[in-house]
N, C-alpha and C positions, 0 to 999 in steps of 0.2 A: 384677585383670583388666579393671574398668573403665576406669582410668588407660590400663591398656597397648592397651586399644581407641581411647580417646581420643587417647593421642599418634599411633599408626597415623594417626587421620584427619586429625589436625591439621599429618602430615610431609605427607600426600596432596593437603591442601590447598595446601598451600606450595609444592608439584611443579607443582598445578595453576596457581597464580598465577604463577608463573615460567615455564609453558609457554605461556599465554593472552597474556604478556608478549610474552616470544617473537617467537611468531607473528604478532600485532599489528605489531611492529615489520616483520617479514618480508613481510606482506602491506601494508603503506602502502608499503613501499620499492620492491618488484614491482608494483605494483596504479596503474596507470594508467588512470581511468574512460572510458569512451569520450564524447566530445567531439559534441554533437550542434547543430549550427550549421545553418546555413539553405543549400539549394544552388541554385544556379541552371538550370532545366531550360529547354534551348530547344527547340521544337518549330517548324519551317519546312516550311508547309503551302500549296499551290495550292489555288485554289478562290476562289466568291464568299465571302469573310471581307470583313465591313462590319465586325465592331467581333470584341475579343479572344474569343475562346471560352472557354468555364470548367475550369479543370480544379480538381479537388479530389486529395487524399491521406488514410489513414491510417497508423496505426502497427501497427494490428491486424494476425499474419497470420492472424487465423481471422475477419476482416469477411465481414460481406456485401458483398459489391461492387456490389452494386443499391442499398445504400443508407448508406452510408457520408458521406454530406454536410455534414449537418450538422455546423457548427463546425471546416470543415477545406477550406472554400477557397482555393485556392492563390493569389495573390497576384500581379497581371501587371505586370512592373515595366520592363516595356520591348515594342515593339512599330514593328519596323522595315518597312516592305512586309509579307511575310506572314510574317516570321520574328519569334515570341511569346517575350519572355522571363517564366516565373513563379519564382518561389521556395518551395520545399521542405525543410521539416526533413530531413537527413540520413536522417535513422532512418527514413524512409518505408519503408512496405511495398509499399504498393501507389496508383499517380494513376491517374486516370479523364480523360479528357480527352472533353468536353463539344463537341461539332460543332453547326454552324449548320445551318438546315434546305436547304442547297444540296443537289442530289444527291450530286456528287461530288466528292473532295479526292482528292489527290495529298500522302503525306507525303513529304518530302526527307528527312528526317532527324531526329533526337532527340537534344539531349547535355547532357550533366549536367555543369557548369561548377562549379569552387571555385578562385580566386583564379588561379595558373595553370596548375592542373591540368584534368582533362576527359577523361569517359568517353563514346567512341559507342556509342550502342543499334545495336545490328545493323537491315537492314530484314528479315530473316526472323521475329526476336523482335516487331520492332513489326507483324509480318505476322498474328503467334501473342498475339490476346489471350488475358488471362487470366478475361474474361468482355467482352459486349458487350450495346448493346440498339439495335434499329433500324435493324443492319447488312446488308445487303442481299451484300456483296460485299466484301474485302479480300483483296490478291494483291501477290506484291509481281512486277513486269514485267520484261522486259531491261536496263532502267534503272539498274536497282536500286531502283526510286521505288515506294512503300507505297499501288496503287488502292483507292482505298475507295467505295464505292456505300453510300447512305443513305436510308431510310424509316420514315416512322412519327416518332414524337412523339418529342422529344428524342435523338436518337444520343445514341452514346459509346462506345467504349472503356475498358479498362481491364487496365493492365500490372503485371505482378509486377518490379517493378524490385531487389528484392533478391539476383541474383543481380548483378548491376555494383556491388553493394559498395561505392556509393555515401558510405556513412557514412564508410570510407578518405578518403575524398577532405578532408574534414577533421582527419582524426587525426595528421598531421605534424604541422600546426602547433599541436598542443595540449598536448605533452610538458612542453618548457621550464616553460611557466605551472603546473606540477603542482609544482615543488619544491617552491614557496611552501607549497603546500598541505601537501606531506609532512612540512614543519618544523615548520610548526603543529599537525599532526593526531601529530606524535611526543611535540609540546611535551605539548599537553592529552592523551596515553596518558602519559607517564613521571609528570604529577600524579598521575591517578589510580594507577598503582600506587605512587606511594607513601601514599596514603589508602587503599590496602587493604593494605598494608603496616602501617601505621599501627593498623589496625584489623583484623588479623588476629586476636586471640586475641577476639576481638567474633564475627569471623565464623565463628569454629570450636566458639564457641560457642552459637549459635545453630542450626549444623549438626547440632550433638550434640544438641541437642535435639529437633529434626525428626526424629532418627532415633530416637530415644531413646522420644519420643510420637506416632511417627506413628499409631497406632492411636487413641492418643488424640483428633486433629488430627482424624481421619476421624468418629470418633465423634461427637465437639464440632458438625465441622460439618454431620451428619446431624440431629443434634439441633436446631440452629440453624435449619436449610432448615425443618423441620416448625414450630419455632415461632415462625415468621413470621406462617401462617397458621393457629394453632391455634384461635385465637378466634373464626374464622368459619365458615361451614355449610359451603361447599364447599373448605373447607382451601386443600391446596394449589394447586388449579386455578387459583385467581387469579395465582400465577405464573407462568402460561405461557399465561393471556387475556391482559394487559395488552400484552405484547412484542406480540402477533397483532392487537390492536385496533389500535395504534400504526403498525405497518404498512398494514393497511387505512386509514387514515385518511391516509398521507402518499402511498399510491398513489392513492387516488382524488382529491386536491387535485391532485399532479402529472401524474397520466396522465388522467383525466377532464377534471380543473376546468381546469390550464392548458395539457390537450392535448399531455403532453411525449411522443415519440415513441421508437423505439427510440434506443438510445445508436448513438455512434460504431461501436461493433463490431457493432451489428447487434444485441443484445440487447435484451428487451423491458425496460421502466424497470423491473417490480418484479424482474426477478433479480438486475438491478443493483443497485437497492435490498437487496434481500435480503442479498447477500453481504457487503456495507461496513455494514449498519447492525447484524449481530448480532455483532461483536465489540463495537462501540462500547457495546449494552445489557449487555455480559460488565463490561467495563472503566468503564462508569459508573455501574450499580449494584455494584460490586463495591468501586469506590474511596470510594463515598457510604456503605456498609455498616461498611467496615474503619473508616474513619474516627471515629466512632461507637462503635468496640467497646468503648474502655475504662470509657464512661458506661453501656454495656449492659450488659458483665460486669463491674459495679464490687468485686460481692461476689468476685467470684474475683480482682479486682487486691489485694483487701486481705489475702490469704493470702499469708503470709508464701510457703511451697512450692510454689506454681502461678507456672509459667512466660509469662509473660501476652507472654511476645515470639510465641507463637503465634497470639495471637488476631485479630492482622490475618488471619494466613494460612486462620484458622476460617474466617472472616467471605468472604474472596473464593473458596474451595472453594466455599464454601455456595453462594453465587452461579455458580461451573462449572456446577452440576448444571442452572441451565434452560439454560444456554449447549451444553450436549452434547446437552441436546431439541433446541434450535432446529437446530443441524446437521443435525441427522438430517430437521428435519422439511424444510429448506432443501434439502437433498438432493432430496427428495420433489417439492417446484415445482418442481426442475429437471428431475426426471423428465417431471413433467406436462406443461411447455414444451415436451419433445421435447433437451432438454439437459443432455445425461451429461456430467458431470466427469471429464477426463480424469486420467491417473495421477497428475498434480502434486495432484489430491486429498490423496497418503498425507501430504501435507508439513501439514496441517492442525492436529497436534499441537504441530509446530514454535512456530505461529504464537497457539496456545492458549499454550506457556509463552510465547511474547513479552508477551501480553498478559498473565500474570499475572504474570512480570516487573517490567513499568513499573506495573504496577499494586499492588502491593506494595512496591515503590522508592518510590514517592508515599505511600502508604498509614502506614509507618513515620512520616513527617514532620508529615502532618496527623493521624493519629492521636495525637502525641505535643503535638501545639499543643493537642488539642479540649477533655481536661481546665481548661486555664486560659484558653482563647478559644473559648467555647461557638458563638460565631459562625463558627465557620472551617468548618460543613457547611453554613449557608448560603449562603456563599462560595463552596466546591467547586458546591451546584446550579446555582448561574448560572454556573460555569465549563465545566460539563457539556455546559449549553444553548448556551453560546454556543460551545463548543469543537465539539459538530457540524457548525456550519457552516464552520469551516476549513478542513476536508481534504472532498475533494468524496466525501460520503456520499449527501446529495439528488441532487446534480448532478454530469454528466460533465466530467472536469478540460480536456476537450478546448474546453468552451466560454467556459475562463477563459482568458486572457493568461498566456503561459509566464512574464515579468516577477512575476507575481501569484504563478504555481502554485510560483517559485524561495521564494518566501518559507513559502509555505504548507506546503513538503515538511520544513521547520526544526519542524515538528510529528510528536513521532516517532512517534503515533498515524496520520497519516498511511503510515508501513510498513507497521502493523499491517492497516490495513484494504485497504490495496492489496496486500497478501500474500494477503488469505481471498481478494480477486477474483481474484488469479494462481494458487487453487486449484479456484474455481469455475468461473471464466471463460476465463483466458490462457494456459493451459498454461505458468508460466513456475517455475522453480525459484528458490529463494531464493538460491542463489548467484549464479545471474543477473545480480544487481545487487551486488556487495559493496560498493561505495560506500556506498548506504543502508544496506545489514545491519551495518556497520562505524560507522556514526555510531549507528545504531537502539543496538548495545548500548554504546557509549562512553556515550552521554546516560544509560541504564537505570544502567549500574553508578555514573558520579559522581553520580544520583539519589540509589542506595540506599545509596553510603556517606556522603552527607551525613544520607538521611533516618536510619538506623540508626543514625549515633552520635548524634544531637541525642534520640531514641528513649532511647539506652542511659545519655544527660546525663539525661536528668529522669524517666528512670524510680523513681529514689527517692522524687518527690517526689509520682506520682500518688496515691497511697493518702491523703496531708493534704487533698488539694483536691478527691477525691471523695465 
């Protein structure tokens, strides 16, 4: 009965590999990313203009539009009589355009230029902001010409440009250049399946045993989470001070000490904080724990009958358990702030297996070096620390150079933590983006069938060297 349960999962497997194939293949063939290039906005305005006015963008549509400035000034790259040209990321949601302290302007008109294409803003639309400050008066005349009357400190406007589909205006010309890409993104999917090809009866074997102990798995890492802190007076509580101290102390350096402001969207720095930095304490204590397991349960590596391919998975469980406080308590400050997580919330779980994922893809490989290069966890801690600062966890990505963020996004923990904000923050679904979610598990699976067979090569030999 046992066999004939095993083969069931092991044909099931095989269904699944050949259909994840599949689709992979079908979704690179269909799946053209959207193309976000710079557009050209011109704005031709009467009035006293001594020098360019400012206009800024976002990408957010749920910004504040009173304060959205920071790190997203638009860039004036021409400037003919009163007719201003700036440039803007396609993907904008929304620009503000910034007036001198004249009374009155006269707009003529707005248009959003890409090579030789060119969308007009209507004068009704540029009539109808989508928030303003210091406006006195805006109409549009017989003319058809945009009167605007102005007072008070700083004007400005602010347009919902998303409905001119502006991002189109780019996406012709970006097809062609995608072959490239689909040959190579087919090349690196046909390796990997056949390294899970390859390593199929590995992975069905590993499955069988998840299933086989998963009570065991649960058990082990209930046991584990308590004797972490068995030895000390207030137990477990030290694991769920240290995450909360850690936060307090990087909010009052950034928000107190160097005065950081809310972010691009309008969010105050610790929710921001909040959301990008509790997957990365899931996934960095989790991968510094597993790592470790085999020195930690050496007596159970030396039994012949214990299945020790579990005990990365003990080791980063044990670690879910403050990762599922922290949400709930993250939940909690967003309450407090006055900001509910809308439904992209449910996707949460999703982004819990990504992270245990890549985090177990890794985990197999250095756990399987640690027995014979004792040094390779204090290698992972300085990869930890310094792996923070690459994907913007402290800092909003909007104040780095898109040149810098192309490189930085080649970090697939960067999905991970830009997914918990698209559940706390962005309202956005992880389909959203399949480009990222499509590279996020290519990198995860050629991970974990490198880390698991180098795991499955020298697992005979941990038991000599422990």
């Amino acid at each position: 009965m046992e066999k004939e349960i095993s083969s069931k999962r092991k044909y099931a497997l095989y269904f699944i590999i050949v259909a994840v194939f599949v689709a992979a293949v079908v979704a690179i063939l269909n799946y053209y990313p959207t193309m976000h290039d710079m557009v050209d906005v011109q704005i031709e305005i009467d009035g006293d203009v001594k020098k360019a006015p400012q206009m800024y963008y976002t990408f957010d549509a749920t910004a504040n539009l009173e304060n959205f400035s920071a790190g997203r000034e638009a860039e004036c790259i021409g400037a003919e009589g009163n007719i201003f040209t700036y440039q803007v990321p396609s993907n904008s949601t929304y620009i503000r355009f910034h007036f001198n302290n004249a009374d009155n302007y006269v707009i003529k008109g707005i248009r959003f230029d890409y090579d030789n294409n060119s969308i007009q803003m209507k004068s009704d639309a540029i009539a109808i902001a989508a928030s303003f400050q210091g406006i006195d008066a805006c109409f549009v005349d017989e003319d058809a010409m945009v009167q605007i009357s102005t007072s008070g400190k700083d004007p400005f406007i602010a347009w919902d440009v998303r409905d001119y589909q502006i991002d189109d205006l780019a996406q012709d010309h970006s097809r062609p250049e995608f072959k490239k890409i689909h040959h190579i993104a087919l090349l690196v999917v046909l390796v990997l399946f056949i390294l899970v090809v390859l390593s199929r009866n590995k992975i069905v074997m590993l499955l069988n045993a998840l299933y086989d102990d998963k009570r065991q798995i649960l058990s082990l890492s209930k046991t584990d989470f308590k004797a972490k802190y068995s030895g000390s007076y207030f137990g477990i509580f030290w694991a769920f001070v240290q995450p909360v101290v850690t936060i307090a102390i990087y909010t009052f350096v950034f928000q107190v000490g160097f005065k950081a402001g809310n972010t691009v969207g309008g969010y105050p720095f610790l929710l921001y904080l909040v959301a990008g930095i509790i997957p990365w304490f899931f996934f960095a204590e989790g991968w510094g724990c597993a790592t470790n397991c085999l020195i930690e349960y050496n007596y159970l590596v030396k039994k012949v009958v214990f299945k020790i391919d579990i005990l990365p998975i003990v080791k980063i469980i044990s670690s879910m358990f403050v990762h599922i406080f922290f949400i709930g308590i993250s939940v909690l400050v967003y309450l407090v702030n006055g900001r509910m997580p809308g439904l992209t919330f449910l996707q949460i779980p999703y982004y819990m297996f990504c992270t245990f994922a890549i985090t177990l893809a890794l985990s197999y490989l250095s756990a399987a070096i640690t027995p014979f290069f004792k040094d390779i966890s204090q290698i992972i801690n300085i990869l930890t620390q310094l792996g923070m600062w690459t994907i913007p966890i402290m800092y909003d990505e909007g104040i780095i150079g898109e040149g810098i963020m192309r490189i930085l996004r080649f970090n697939p923990l960067y999905y991970v933590v830009t997914g918990y904000r698209d559940c706390f923050m962005h309202g956005e679904w992880f389909w959203n983006d399949m480009k990222m979610t499509l590279y996020f598990w290519i990198v995860v699976a050629g991970l974990f069938v490198i880390g698991y067979r180098v795991f499955q090569k020298l697992k005979v030999h941990f038991a000599d060297v422990l």
